[in-house]
C-alpha positions in Angstrom: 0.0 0.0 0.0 2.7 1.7 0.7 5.6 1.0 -0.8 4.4 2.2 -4.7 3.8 5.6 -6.3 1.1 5.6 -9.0 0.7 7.9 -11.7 -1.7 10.1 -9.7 0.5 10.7 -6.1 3.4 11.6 -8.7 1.5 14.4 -10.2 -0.2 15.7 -6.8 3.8 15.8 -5.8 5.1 17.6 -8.5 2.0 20.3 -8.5 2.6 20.7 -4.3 6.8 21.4 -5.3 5.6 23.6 -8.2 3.3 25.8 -5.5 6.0 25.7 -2.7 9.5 26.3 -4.7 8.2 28.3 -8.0 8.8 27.7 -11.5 11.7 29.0 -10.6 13.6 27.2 -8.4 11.9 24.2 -9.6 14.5 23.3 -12.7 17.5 24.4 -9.8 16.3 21.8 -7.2 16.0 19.1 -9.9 19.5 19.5 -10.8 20.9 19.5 -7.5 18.7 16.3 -6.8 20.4 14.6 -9.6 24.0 15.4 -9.0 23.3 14.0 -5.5 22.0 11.2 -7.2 24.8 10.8 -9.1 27.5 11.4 -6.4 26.3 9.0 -4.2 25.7 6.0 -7.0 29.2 6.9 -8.0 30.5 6.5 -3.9 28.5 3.2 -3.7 29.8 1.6 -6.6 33.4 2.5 -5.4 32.6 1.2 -2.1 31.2 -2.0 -3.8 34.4 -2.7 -5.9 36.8 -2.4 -2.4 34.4 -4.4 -0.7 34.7 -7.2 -3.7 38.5 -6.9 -3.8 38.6 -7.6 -0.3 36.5 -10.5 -0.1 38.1 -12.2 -3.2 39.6 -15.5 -2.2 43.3 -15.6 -2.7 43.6 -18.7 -4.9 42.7 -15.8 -7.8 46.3 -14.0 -7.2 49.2 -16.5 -8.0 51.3 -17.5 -4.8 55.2 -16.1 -5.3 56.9 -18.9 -6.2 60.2 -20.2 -4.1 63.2 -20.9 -4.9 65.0 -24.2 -4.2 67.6 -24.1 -2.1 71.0 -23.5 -3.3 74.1 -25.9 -3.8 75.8 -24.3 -1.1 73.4 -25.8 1.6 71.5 -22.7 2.3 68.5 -23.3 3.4 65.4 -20.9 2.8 62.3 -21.1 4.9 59.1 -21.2 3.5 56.6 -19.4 4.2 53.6 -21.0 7.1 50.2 -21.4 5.6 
């Protein structure tokens, strides 16, 4: 009941901003809603792709590979799991 916007409510919004802000102010207001809308689409998706290259398992990015040990006897550690 709610949750959805016909047709009508849209119209009965748009006359009740037209008598409040002016014909105007009305074409000002609409841009500055939109460049919000645009800023924070633009933060979320950046947020999205940090949060994704976080979370991506590490069997994607190849392991360093080690080096065997030399003839010398040196030994290398390698590295814990």
């Amino acid at each position: 009941m709610f949750g959805r916007i016909g047709p009508m409510e849209l119209i009965l919004i748009l006359v009740i901003a037209l008598v409040i802000f002016g014909p105007k102010k009305l074409p000002e207001i609409g841009k500055a809603v939109g460049d919000a809308i645009k800023a924070f689409r633009k933060s979320s998706e950046k947020i999205g792709d940090e949060v994704e290259k976080i979370t991506k398992p590490e069997e994607e990015t190849p392991a360093p590979k080690i080096s065997q040990a030399s003839s010398t006897g040196d030994k290398k550690e390698h590295p814990k799991a």
